[in-house]
N, C-alpha and C positions, 0 to 999 in steps of 0.2 A: 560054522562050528557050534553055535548055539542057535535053538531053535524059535522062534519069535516070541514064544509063551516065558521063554528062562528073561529074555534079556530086560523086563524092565524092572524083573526080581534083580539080575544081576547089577543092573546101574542103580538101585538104591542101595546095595550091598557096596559097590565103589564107594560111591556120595557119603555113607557113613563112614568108611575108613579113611577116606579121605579127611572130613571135617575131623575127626577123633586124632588122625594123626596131626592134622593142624593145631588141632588144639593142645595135643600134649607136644607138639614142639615149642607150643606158645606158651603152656605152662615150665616147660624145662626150662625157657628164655627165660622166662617169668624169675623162678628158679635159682637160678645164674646168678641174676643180677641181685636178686637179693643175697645169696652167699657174699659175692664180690664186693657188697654196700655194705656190709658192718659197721655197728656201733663200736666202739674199739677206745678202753678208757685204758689210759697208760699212767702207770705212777712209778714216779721214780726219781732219787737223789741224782745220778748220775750225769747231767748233761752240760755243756759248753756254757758259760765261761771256763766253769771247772774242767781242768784239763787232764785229758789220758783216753786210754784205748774204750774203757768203757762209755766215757761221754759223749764220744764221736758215734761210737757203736749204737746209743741207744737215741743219738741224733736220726741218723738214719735210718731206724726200725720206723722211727714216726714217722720222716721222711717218707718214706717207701710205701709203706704201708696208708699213707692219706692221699693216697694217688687213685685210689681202689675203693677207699672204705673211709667213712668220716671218724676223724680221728681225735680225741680230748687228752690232754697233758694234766699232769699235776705235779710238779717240780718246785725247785726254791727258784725266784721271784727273778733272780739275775737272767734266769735262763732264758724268760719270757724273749728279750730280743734277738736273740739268735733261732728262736725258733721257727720251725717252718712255716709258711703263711699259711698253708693248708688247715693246722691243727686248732683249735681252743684250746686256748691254754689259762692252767688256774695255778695261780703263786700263792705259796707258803714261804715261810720262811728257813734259810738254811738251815740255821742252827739256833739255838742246841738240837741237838738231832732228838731228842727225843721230842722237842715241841714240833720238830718238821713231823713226824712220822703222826701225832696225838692230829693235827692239824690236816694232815694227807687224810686220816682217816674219816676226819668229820666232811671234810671238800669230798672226800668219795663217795658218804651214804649218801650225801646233802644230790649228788649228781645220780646217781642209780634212784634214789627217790623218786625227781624230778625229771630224768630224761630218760629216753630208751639207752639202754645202753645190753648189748649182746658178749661183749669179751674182757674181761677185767685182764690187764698184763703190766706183769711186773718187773721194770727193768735189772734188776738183779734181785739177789736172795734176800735182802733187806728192806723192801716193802714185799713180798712175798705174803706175809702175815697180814697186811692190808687186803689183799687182792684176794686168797685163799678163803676167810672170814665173810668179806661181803659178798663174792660171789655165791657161797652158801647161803647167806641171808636170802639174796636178792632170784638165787636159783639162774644162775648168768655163768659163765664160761671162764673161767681161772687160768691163764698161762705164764707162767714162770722163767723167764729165760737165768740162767745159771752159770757165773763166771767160777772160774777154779777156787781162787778163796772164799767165795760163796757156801763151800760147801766142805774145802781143805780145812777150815778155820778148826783149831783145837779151843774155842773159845768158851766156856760150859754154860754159861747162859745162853748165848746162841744157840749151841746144840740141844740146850733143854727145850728152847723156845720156839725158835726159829725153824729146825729144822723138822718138826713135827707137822708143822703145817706145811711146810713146801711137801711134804709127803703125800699132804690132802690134795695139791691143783692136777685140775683134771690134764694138766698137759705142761710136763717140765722139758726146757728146750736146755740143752746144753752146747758148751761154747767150743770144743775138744771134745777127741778121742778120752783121754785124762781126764776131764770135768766128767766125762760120761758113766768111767770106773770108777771117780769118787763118790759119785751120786746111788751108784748099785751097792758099794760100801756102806753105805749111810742108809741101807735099804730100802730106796725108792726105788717102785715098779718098774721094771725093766719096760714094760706098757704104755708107761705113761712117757716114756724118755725118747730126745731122738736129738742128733748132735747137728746143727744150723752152726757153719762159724761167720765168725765178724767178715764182714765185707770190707772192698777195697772201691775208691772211684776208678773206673777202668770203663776205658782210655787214659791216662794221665793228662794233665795237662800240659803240653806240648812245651818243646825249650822255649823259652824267650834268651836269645845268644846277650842282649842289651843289658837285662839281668844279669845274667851268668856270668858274664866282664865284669860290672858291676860290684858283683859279690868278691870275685877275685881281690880285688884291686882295693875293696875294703880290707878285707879278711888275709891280705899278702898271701894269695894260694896260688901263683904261678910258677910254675915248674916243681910241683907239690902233688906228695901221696898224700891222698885223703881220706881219712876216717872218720864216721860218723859216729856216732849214740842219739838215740831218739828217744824219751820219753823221761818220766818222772824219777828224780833221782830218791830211790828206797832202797834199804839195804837190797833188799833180793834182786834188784837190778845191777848188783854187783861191780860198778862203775870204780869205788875206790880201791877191790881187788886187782882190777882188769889193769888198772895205772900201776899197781905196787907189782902186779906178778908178769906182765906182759909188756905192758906198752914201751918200757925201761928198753926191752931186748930188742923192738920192734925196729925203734929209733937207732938204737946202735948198728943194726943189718941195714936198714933205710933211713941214714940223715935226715932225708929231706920228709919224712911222715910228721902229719898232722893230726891232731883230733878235735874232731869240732862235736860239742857236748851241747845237743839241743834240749831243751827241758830246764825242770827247776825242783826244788823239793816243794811239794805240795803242801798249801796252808791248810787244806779242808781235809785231806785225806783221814779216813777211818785207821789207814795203819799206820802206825806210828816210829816204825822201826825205817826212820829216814835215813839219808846220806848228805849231808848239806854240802856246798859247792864249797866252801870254807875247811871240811874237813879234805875234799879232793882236790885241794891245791893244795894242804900242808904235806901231803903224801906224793903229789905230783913234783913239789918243793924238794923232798928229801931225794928225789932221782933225778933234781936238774933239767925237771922237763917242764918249766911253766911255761916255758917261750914255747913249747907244741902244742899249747891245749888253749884252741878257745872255747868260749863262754859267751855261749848266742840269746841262753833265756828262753822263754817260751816263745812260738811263732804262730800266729793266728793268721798270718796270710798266708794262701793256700801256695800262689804263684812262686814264693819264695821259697818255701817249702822245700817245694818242686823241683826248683834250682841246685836244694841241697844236697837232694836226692841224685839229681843227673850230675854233681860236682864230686861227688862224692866216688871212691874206687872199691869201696866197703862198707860194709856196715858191720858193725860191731854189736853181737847181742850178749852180754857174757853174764847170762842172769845165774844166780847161785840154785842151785838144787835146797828149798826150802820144804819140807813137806808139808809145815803148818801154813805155810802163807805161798800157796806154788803159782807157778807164770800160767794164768788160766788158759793163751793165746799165743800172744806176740802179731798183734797188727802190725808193727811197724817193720815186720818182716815182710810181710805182703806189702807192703807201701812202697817198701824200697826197691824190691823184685816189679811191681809194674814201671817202675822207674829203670831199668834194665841194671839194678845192681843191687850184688849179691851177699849175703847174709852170713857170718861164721857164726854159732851161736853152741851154747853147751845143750843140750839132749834134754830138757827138762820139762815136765808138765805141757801144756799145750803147742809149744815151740816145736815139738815132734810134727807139728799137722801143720806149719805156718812155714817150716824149710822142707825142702825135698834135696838130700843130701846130695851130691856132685850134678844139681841139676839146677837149682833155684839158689845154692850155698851148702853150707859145710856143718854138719852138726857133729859134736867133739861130745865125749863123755866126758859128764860133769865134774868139776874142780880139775881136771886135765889139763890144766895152763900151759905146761909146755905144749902140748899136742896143741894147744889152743893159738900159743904164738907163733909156733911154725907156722901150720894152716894159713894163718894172714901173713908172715913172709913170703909163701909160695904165692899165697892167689895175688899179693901185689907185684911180685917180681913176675909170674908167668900170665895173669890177667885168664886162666883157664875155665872159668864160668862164664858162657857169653852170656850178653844181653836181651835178644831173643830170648834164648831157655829161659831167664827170670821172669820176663814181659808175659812168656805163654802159659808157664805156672800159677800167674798172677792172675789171670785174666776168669780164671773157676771160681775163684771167691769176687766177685765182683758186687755191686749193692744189687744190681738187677736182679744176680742168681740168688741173695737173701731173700728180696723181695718176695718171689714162687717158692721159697720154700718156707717159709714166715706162714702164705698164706694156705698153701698144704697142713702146715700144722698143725692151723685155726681152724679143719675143715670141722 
């Protein structure tokens, strides 16, 4: 085919493409790895001991993300223990929050000074202004993750303050469909925005039956419908409504209903429009239901959790439609759903994207408490949500699918 004169032009003409294409497959590896190896400084008020959807949420971002890429914290000081072995982590102090944020800022030039550092992120809209400012100093990568009140807040210093520079990071991540329209509201670049929600552990972890007797037998739940509440008790979590307009009629259709109320009213929290356990027993008092309503506290074991979840016939989300302070999510919808049980919840803020109506649970339009108490007389008396359909709903928001999408973000 070729003539003796072409071929040792030809084999240098291989030889070259050959090495060149090695080379650039070694340079793309090359490449790769450095994307995947990020410097990656994280500041943020929000993480465990302090408890709720955002703390676990931005436990996990670290998590996930220092699997891939070396990853620095800047948090209040409690956090330090619970935190991932992966990360470095730098304490400040909680509070006052202004001395946490004055203090965040000096630990972050002092770290962008002194180390490489490629991704400043900022676990909610409130160190935002940290992350935003130094990454322009430092000429580094700004990413903002965005909870619904992050950005719903009516609050006018924030909006004078705050919100002008989360308008400057080069990459706002939103947590909802509805965080995502409140954020184009407040006129951030449609460019810059892209909606990541909160992850779920998926697989669950598995019954333990030992447990789950256990718990019974504490908590007198045999031969008991059971209803849950998971999370912090704040007005907008609508818990002293759901006792005065629903749970009265629930118990009257089903004797034998329970409610078991996990959480606590937050000592740290930023919002202040609480529900204290003391006002939801003088209301659960005046309908003769205290003997249905326990009072479990906060739960930091995961195992038991778990138990509560798998014990449970429902979960109850019956958050108020607030537009100043709106449900940016609702984790504990997905929590419950990998747990194969299913969620009633009112139609509000990001709880739209965390229920899949007669598939995952039941979303009601909001302050509709009859529609709302029916709904849980049916799905307890006909149990019509299986457990699969919640399991395999659940299983799309999982931390792994954060994970790849986190790191797309960052690209």
């Amino acid at each position: 085919m070729f003539d003796q004169d072409t071929k040792p032009e030809l084999a240098r003409v291989l030889s070259y493409l050959s090495y060149n294409l090695d080379t650039f497959i070694l340079q793309s590896f090359l490449y790769y790895c450095i994307q995947m190896n990020k410097k990656i400084l994280i500041i943020t008020r929000n993480l465990p001991p302090l408890v709720g959807g955002m703390e676990r949420l931005n436990w996990h971002i670290a998590d996930e993300l220092s699997k891939q890429n070396q990853v620095s914290i800047i948090s209040h000081t409690a956090a330090k223990k619970l935190a991932s072995q992966n990360v470095n982590f730098y304490g400040v102090p909680l509070s006052p929050l202004p001395l946490f944020l004055i203090l965040s800022f000096i630990r972050a030039f002092w770290i962008c000074l002194t180390q490489p550092v490629d991704t400043l992120f900022a676990g909610s809209g409130l160190t935002a202004p940290i992350v935003v400012i130094l990454a322009k100093i430092f000429r580094k990568q700004s990413v903002v993750y965005i909870h619904g009140l992050d950005i719903g807040t009516n609050n006018k210093i924030y909006n004078l303050c705050w919100v002008p520079l989360i308008r400057h990071a080069d990459q706002i991540i939103a947590n909802s469909s509805p965080t995502y329209e409140l954020c184009l509201k407040k006129n951030i670049a449609q460019s810059k925005l892209s909606i990541i929600h909160p992850g779920v552990t998926y697989p669950p972890k598995p019954r333990n039956e030992n447990l789950l007797q256990n718990i019974k037998t504490k908590y007198q739940l045999h031969d008991k419908k059971i209803l849950i509440s998971v999370g912090r008790l704040t007005e907008r979590k609508g818990m002293n409504e759901f006792i005065d307009q629903c749970f009265s009629r629930v118990v009257n259709t089903l004797p034998n209903t329970v409610l078991i109320i996990i959480g606590d009213t937050p000592n740290q929290s930023l919002n202040k429009n609480l529900q204290s356990k003391e006002l939801i027993l003088s209301t659960a008092e005046k309908h003769n239901l205290t003997d249905r309503i326990i009072f479990t506290g906060n739960i930091q074991d995961d195992d038991v959790l778990a138990s509560f979840y798998y014990l449970a016939d429902l979960h109850v989300f019956p958050v108020k439609h607030i537009p100043h302070d709106p449900e940016g999510f609702g984790m504990v919808a997905i929590e419950a759903a990998a747990h194969g049980t299913p969620t009633v919840a009112f139609a509000t803020g990001g709880i739209i994207d965390a229920v899949k109506s007669n598939y995952s649970g039941f979303l009601i339009k909001p302050n509709n408490y009859n529609q709302f108490t029916d709904t849980i007389i049916n799905v307890l008396q006909t149990q019509n949500i299986s457990a699969q359909d919640c399991q395999q709903y659940a299983a799309q928001f999982s931390w792994q699918s954060l994970n790849q999408k986190l790191e797309q973000a960052m690209k």
